[in-house]
N, C-alpha and C positions, 0 to 999 in steps of 0.2 A: 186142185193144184194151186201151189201158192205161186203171188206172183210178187216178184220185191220190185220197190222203186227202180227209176232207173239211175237216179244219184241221189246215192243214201250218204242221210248226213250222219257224219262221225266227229262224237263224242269228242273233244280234245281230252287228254289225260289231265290229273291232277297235276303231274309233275311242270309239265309243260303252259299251265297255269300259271305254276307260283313261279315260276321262270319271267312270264310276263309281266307277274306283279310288280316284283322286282326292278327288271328293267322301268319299266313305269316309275317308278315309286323315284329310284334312282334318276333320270331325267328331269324329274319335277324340282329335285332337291338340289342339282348340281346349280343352276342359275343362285340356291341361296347361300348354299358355303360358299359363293364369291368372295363376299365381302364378310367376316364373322366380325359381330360388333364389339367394338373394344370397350376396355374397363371404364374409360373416362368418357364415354361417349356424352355429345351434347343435345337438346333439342333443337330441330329442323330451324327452328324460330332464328336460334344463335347465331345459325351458319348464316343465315340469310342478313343478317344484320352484317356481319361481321365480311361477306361480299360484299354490300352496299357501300363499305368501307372500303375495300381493298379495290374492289373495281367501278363501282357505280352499281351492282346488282347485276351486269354484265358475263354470264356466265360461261359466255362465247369469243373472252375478250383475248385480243392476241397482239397487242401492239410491239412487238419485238424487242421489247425492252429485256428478254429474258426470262419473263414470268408468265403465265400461260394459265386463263382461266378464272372462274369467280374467286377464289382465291387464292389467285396470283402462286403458283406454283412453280417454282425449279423443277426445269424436265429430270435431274437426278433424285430431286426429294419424289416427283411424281411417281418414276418407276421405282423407286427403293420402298416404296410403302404402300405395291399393287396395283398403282394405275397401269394403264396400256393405250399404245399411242401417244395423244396428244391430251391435255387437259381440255384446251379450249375444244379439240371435237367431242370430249368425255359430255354425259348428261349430268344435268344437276344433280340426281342421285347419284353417281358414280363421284362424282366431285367431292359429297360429302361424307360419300365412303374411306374415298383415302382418306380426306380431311381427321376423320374419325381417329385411321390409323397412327396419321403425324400426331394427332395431339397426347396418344398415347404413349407414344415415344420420346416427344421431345415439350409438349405441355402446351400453351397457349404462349411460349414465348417464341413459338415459331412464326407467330405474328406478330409481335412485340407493341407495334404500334396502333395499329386498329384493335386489336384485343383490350387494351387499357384505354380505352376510349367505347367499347359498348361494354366496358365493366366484366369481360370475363377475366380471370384469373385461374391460378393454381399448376401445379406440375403434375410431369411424367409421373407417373406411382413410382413410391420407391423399388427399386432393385435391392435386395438383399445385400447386407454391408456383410464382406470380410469379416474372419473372425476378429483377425488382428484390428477394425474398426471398429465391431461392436462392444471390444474389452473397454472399462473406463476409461478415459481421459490419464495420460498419468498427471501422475499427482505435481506437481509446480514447486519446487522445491523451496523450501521458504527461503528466505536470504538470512544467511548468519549475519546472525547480531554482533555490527563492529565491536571486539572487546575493545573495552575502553579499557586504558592504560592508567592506572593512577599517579595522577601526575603527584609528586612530592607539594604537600602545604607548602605554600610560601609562608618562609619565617618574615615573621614584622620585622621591619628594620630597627635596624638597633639604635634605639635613644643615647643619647648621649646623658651620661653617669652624670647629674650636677655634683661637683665636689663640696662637703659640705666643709663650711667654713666653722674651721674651730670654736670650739665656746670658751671663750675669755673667761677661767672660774678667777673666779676673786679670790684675790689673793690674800692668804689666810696669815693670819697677824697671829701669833703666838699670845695666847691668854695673856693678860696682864696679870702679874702677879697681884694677888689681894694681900695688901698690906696688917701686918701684924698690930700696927696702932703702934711698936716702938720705934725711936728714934738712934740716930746714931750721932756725933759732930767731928768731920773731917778732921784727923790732924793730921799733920807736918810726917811727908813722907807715905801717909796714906793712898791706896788704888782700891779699884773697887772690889779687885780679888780678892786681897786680905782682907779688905773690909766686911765681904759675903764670907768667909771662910770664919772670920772670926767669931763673928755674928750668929754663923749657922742659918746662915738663908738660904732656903730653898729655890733651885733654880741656879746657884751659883750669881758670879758678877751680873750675866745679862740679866735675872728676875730684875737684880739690885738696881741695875740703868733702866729699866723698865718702870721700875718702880718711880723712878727720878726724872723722868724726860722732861718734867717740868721746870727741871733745875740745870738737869746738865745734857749739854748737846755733842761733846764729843765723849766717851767712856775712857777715855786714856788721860779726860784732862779732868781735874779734880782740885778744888781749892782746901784748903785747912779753914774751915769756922760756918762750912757749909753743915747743913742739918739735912741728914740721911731719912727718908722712909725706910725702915725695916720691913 
């Protein structure tokens, strides 16, 4: 005759197992997806410097001035980026978990002043620009080129024309008549026309008083015994 335990142990199922696992598994994890670390995250080192700045290293600090904690937190930036409660009752690590978040968000100029003094820099990662941002630049339209007007040449002024002054030709004497070598002798009643007319002189009377200027000074006056060049 068999005889069975008096509390027999039973076997849990598989099902009811992986149920546990789970739940398990689950519990362990939730404490870490608290805080998930963001893209610009810093070393421990940074934050710690960058307290010693903001508060003295005082991670519990609460002077009522409106900022709360090692670094000096706005209770609206505190709860808008996970914190809960109070910063200054938050732990260091919980401190620099938000910390982590802010810097994500809004970069290291959410400390402005202490940040540029332990040398951290840099921003928020970019956000994706609009399309209408990412198109080029437009273009800058060049500035038309003032047309210049062509102004009209200035004409030279106008010289004054010197008049020229006449050229005095010299005044042309009528060839002397060249003498034939004959002679004529005034007579009684004689002029120098019939005298040229008779004669056949060339030129007429003036040749004949041209011929004579040495003898006679008026041509209308003529003596009888006078001797004519022909």
């Amino acid at each position: 005759m068999k005889h069975e335990p008096r509390h027999a142990v039973t076997k849990p199922s598989r099902g009811k197992l992986a149920a546990k696992s789970l739940a398990a598994a689950a519990a362990i994890s939730l404490p870490l997806f608290g805080f998930a670390a963001p893209a610009n995250a810093a070393p421990d080192s940074t934050w710690d410097q960058l307290a010693e700045c903001e508060s003295g290293g005082d991670w519990s600090i609460n002077t009522g001035n409106g900022y709360e904690g090692g670094l000096q937190f706005h209770p609206q930036t505190w709860q808008a980026h996970g914190g809960s409660g109070s910063a200054s009752d938050a732990s260091r690590e919980e401190q620099i978990a938000v910390a982590e978040n802010v810097l994500d968000s809004q970069g290291w100029g959410a400390w402005p002043s202490c940040s540029q003094q332990i040398g951290a820099s840099g921003s928020a990662e970019p956000q994706e620009q609009p399309m209408e941002q990412q198109q080029a630049p437009e273009q800058q339209q060049a500035p038309v080129e003032e047309q210049q007007v062509e102004q009209p040449a200035e004409q030279p002024a106008e010289q004054p024309v010197e008049k020229q002054q006449p050229v005095e030709q010299p005044t042309q004497t009528a060839p002397k008549a060249a003498a034939s070598g004959e002679t004529y002798t005034v007579q009684s009643g004689d002029t120098l026309n019939k005298i040229a007319t008779e004669q056949g002189v060339d030129g007429g009377w003036r040749a004949l008083y041209e011929l004579n200027t040495d003898q006679i000074s008026d041509p209308t006056l003529i003596f009888p015994g006078q001797e004519l060049a022909l």
